[in-house]
N, C-alpha and C positions, 0 to 999 in steps of 0.2 A: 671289702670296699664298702663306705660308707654311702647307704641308700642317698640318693640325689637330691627327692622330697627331702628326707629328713635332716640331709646337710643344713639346705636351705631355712628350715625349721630352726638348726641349730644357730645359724647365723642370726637370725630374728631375733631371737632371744639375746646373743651378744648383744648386738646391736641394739635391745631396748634395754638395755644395762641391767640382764639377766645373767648375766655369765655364770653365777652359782647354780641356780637353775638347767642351764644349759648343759652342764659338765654334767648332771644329775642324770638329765635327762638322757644323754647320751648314751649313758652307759646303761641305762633301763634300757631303753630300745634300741640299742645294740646287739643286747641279748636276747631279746623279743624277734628281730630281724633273723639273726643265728639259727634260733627255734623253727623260726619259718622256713629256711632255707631248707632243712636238713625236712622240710613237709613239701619242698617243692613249692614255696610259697613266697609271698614277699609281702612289705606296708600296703602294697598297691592292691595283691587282691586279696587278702585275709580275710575271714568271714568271721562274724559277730562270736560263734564257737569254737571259733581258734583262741581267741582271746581269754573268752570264758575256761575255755579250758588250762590255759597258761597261768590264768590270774588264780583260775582254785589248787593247782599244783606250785604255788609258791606258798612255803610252808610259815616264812614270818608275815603277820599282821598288816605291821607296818611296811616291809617292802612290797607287798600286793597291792598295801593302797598307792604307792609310790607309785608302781606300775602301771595302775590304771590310771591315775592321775596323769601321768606321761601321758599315754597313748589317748585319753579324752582331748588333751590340748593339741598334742599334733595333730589329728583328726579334725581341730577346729579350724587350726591354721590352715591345713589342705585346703578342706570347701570353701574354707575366706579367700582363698588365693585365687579361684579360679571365679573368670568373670562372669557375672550371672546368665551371660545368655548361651555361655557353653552348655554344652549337655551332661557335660562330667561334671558339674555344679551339683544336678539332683541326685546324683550317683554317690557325690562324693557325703551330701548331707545327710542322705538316707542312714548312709555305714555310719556315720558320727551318730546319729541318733539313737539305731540300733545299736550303741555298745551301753545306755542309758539303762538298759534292763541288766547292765551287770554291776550292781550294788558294792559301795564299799565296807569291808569288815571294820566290825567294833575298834576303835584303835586300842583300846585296854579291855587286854584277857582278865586281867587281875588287880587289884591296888597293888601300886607301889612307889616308893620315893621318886618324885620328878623336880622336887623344889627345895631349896634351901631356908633354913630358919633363918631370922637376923643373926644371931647369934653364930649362927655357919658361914655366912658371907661374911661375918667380923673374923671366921677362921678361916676363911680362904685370902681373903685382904692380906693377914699378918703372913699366908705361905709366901704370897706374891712379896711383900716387901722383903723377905728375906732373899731372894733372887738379886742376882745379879744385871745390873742396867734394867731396874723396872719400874722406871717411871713412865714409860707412855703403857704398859701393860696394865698398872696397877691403875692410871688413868682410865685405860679401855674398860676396865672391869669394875671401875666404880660405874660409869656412865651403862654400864648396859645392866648394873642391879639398879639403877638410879630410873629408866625409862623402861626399861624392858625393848627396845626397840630391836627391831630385827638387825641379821647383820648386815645387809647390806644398807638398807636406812644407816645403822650406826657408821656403816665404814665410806659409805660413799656418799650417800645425800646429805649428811651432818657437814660435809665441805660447804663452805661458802663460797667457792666457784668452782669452774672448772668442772658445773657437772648440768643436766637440761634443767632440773629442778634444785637447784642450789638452797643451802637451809639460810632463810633469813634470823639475823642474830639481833637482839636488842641487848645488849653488855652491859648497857644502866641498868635494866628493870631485869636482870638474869633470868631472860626472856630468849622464847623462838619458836620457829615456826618452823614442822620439818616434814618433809616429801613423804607420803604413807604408799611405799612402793604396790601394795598390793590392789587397795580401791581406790589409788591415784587423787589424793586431796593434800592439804597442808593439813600440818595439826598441829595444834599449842600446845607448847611444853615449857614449864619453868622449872627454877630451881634454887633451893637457899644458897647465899651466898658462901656457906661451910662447903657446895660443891665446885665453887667458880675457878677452882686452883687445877683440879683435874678434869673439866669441861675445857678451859684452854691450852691444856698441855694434849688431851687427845684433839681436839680441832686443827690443833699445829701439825701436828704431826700426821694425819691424815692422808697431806698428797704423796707420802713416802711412801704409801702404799700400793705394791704391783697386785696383789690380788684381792681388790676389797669385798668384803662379804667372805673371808674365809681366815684373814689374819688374827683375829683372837681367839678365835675356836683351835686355831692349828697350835696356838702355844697354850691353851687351859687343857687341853683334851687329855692329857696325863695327869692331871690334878686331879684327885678322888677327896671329896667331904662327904665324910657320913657315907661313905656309897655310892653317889652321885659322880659321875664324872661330869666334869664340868667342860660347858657349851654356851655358848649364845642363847639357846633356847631354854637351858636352865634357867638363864638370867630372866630369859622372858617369863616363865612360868612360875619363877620367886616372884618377880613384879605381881602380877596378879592372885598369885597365891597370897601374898602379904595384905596386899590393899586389902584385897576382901575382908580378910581375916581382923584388919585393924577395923572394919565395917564403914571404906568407904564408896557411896554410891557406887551400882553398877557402871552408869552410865558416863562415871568420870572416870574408871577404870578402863573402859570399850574406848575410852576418847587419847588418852595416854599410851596405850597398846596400841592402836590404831585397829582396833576393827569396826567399829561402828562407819557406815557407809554414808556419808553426809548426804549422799542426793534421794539416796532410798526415801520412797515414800513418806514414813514419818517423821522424818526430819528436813520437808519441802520448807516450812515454817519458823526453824528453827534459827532464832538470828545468834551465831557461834560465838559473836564479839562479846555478846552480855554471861559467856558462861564460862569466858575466861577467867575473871576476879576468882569464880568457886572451884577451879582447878588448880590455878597457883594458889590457892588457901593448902588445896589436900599435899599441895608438892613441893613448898616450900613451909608449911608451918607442923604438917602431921603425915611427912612422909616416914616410913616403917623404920629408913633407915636412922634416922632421928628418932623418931620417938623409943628406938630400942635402943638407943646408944652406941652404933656402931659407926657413927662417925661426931 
């Protein structure tokens, strides 16, 4: 049976149009719950060393930080949940705090291939088009080497309704403006007109989708380029791997990927309207895909 808190947790996350996350999450701290069980334990009273000790006996990297990463955010949602003048508020903050001292590992043991060349997205293009019925695929897969945007950004906020933050579209000036699921702001995004043929055939085709945030990954993820199996996250980590490479600004990079956090301090100042013209320069006249010739 699934713990009660972390139902509820799970439901949250639905509910703020996390559902990739939530499935994620689930299954982390399901097994985490399991562990406890079998210690005579549960979410409710685990101590800061249970965890500790869980998080060092999970032998990959990456799924240890997953796991901590889970159990930081449930832990945040608890004590959020409960109203401050209860007493299980300081009970509940404390244990969130104290799991602070459990650090996450390096994510890379080693180098190794996480990006594609232009030249390799020109060879995954050509696997796609040889596919049958692959036009909104070969669509999805130009637009997520084309922004690098996440999948759910690309599969759900890219709608222009039908969702809280809907992406605003300018069709003239192949222009918009799209939802940055993670530090919740809008972000500009353009593109040359050589991409406007598969920007509207994936836009269209969007609300056909029952599980957004997971449909293009669930048909690329048997594609191998070079070694890479291919992912959403590939796409994200080509986008920025490129830009750079082609040398341009960090900071029109952080702005297209969506990490740069508009309200963060350093950028109290910053009027966004005047720094558009210099991102649709880098995304419609000297984007990698272009400049390499892969479209």
């Amino acid at each position: 049976m699934i713990d009660t808190e972390l139902n509820k947790f799970i439901k949250h996350l639905t509910d703020s149009n996390r559902a990739p996350a939530a499935k994620t999450y689930l299954s982390v701290l399901s097994s985490f719950t399991s562990w406890l069980k079998d210690r005579n334990k549960t979410l409710s009273s685990f101590t800061t060393s249970d965890a500790d000790e869980y998080f060092r006996n999970i032998e990959n990297p990456n799924s240890a930080n997953m796991f901590l990463g889970s159990l930081k955010s449930f832990m945040a949602y608890k004590f959020m949940s409960i109203p401050a003048d209860d007493p299980r508020a300081v009970i509940e903050h404390q244990r969130y705090l104290q799991l602070s001292s459990i650090t996450a590992r390096p994510k890379r043991q080693k180098r190794e291939k996480v990006a594609l060349t232009p030249s390799e997205v020109g060879e995954l293009l050509d696997v796609i088009r040889k596919r049958k019925n692959n036009e909104v695929l070969l669509a999805g897969t130009m637009v997520a080497f084309l922004w690098g945007a996440r999948s759910l950004e690309q599969e759900y906020f890219m709608r222009p309704t039908g969702t809280k933050h809907p992406a605003e579209y300018r069709w003239d000036k192949n222009e918009m403006m799209l939802w940055t699921s993670k530090v919740h702001h809008m972000r500009f995004l353009a593109w040359n007109e050589k991409f406007t043929p598969y920007v509207k055939t994936w836009v269209k085709a969007l609300p056909t989708f029952t599980t957004p945030g997971e449909w293009l990954t669930k048909r690329l993820h048997t594609t191998d380029i070079s070694g890479v199996k291919i992912t959403s996250r590939v796409a994200r980590k080509s986008v920025q791997t490129n830009l750079r490479i082609d040398g341009v600004d960090e900071w029109i990079v952080d702005e297209v990927l969506g990490h740069e956090n508009k309200y963060s301090i350093a950028n109290t100042y910053v009027d966004f309207t005047m720094t558009e013209p210099v991102i649709k320069e880098a995304l419609v006249n000297n984007h990698y895909l272009l400049k390499h010739g892969v479209i």
